[in-house]
N, C-alpha and C positions, 0 to 999 in steps of 0.2 A: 465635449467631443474628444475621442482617442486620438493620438499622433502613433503614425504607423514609422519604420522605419526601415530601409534596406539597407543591409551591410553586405554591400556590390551593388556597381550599377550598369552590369552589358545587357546581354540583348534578350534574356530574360526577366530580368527586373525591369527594363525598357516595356517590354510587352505585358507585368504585370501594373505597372503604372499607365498606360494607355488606357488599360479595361477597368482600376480600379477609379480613375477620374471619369470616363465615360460613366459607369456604373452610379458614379456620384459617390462611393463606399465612404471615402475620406476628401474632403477638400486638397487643393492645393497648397496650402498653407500647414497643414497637419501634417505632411508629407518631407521625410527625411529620407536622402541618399547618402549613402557614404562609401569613399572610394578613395582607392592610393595616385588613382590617374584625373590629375587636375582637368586635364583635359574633356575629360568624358562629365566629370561635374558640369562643367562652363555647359557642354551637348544638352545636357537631363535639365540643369537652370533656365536654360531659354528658351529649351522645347514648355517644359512642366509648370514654369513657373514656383516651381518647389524649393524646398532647404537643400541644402547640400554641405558636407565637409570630409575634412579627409583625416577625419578624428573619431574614429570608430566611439570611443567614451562618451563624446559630445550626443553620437544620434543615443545610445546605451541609455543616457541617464534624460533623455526627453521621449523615448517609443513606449509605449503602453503595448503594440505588438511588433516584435522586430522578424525581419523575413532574413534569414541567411541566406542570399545568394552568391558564393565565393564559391570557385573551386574546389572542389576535395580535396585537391593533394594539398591548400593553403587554409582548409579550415581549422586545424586543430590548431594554428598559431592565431588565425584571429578571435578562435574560442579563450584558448588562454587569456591573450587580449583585455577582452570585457569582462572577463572572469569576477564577480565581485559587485560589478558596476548598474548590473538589471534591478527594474523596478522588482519588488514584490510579485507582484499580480501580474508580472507581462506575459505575454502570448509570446512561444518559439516560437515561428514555420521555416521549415527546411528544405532547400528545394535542389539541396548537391546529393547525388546520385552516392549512393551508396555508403552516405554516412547514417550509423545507427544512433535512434535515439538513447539510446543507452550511453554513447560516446558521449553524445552532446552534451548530457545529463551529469555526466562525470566530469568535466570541465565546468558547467554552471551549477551545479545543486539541480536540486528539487524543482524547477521550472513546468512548468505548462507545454508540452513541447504533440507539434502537429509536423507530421514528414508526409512531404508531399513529392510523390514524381509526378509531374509536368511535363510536355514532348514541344517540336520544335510550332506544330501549329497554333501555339498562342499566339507566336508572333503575329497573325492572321484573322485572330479573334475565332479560332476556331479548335482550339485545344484539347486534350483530353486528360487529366488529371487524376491518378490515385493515392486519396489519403491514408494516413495511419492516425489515429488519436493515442499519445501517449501521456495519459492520463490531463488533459484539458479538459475544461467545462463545456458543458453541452454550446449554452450560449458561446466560448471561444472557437469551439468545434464549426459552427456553425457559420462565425466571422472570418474563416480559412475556406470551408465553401464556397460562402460570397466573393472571396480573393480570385478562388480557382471559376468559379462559376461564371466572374466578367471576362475571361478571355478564350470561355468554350465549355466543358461541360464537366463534372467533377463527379466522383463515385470515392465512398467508403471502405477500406479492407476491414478485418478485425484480425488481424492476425499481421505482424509487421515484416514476416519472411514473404508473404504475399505481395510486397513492395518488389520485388525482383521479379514476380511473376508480370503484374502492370510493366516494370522497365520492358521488360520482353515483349510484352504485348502492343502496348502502346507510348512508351518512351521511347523505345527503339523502333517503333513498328515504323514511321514515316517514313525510314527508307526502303523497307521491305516493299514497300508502293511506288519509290523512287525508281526499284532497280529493276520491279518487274514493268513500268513505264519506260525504262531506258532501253528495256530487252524487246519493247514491241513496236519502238522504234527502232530500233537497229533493222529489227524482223521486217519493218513497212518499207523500208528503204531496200534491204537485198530481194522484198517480192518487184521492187519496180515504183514505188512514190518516192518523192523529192523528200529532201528529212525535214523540211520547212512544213510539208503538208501532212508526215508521219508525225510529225511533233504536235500538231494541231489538232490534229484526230486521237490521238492517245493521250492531252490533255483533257480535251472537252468529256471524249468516252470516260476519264477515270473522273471528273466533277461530276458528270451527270450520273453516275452508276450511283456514286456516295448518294448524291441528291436523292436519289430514286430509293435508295438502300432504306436513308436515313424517313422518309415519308411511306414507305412500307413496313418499317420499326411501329411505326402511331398505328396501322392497322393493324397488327398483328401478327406480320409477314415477314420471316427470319432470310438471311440473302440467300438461303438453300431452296425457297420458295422460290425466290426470284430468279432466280438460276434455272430450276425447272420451267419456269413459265418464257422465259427465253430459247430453249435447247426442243427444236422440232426435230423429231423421230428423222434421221436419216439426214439431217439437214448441216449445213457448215460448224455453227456453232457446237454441235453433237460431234461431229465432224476434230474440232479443237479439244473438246472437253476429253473425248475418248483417250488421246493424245497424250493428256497432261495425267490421267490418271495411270496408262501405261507407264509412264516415266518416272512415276511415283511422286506426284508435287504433292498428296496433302501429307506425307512421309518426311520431305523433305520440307515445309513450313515447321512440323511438328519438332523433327530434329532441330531447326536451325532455333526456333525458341527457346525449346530447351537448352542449348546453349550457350543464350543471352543469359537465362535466369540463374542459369550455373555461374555467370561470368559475373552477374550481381553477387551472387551468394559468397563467390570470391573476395570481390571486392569490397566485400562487407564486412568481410569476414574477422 
């Protein structure tokens, strides 16, 4: 049986240790954390039942796949770190936003290395995931699926600049649903609802839309369908829709991603 390892343990390694013991992927005993805040071990040992240390070398020289989750602006000191110390055969996965595998590769050798952006819905079991395979075996490629796949749902790039297109799309895209949710409450409140029952209707509307999205995806039904099947001739929603295209919003999504993907491509750079 493989021992997996995290080198970090906040709230993304948190929510990939939820869905990979749910999942069953790795036992709890397989399972190393490692982290400079004792604190947060003691949190992960008595939720997880799992290893823990605060000796990056220790998980290094027992993981068969190790998960970077540290900071970017601290991972080239933890890369230095371990430098040396990886199995042969171990599985990278990388889950800090805008480090290339190229970086990571030059700090460890020749590795196995898998880059993934992740968004904040795993916490939720409800995720969305874009991989990069750099140069890993089908089987490890696959073992990074199963990672991404226990806390929501995981897709393939082939191309690793494509990693900044997913950041934009859906590593950053949750707030893009946050803020157009906080702008219709704001909006339900100055037409005349309480913000208690504007808050409530603009949650449920934005679960049930996904809901409805996500089960018109299995028939065939793209949300452009669903949108038209929504918008009667003359009617409110037609009414809104008109509205938002005067004011240029699909202009304005388009811009503000591109944006984001610029800001990856920066910080990648």
């Amino acid at each position: 049986m493989k021992t997996i390892g995290f080198i970090g343990g906040g709230n993304m390694a948190q929510a990939l240790l939820t869905g990979i013991l749910k999942a069953g992927l790795y036992p709890a005993n397989h399972i190393w954390v490692s982290d400079i805040r004792l604190e947060q071990l003691d949190v992960l040992k008595d939720l997880y039942g799992i290893h823990t240390t605060d000796d990056n070398k220790e998980l290094t020289a027992r993981a068969d796949v190790i998960v970077l989750s540290v900071k970017p602006q601290v991972m080239g000191d933890v890369l230095d770190g371990v430098a040396g110390t990886l199995k042969d055969s171990v599985l990278v996965i990388s889950i800090a936003a805008g480090i290339t595998t190229d970086s990571i590769r030059a700090k460890l050798g020749d590795v196995q290395i898998v880059r993934v952006m992740p968004n904040t819905p795993a916490l939720v079991g409800a995720g969305a995931s874009g991989l990069y395979n750099a140069g890993a075996s089908e089987d490890n490629l696959k073992a990074a699926m199963d990672i991404c796949d226990s806390v929501g749902t995981s897709i393939v790039v082939d191309d690793e600049s494509l990693i900044d297109t997913v950041t934009a799309v859906s590593g950053s895209g949750p707030a893009y649903f946050f803020l157009l949710m906080e702008a219709m409450v704001k909006a339900g409140v100055e037409l005349g609802l309480t913000a208690e029952t504007a808050k409530t209707l603009v949650l449920q509307t934005a679960k049930g839309a996904a809901l409805l999205a996500e089960s018109a995806q299995e028939q065939g039904e793209d949300p452009a369908v669903l949108r038209q099947k929504v918008t009667s001739p003359g009617g409110t929603t037609e009414a809104a829709l008109k509205t938002f295209s005067k004011e240029g919003f699909e202009a304005i999504v388009t811009k503000a991603l591109r944006a984001a993907r610029d800001r990856g491509r920066a910080l990648s750079g």
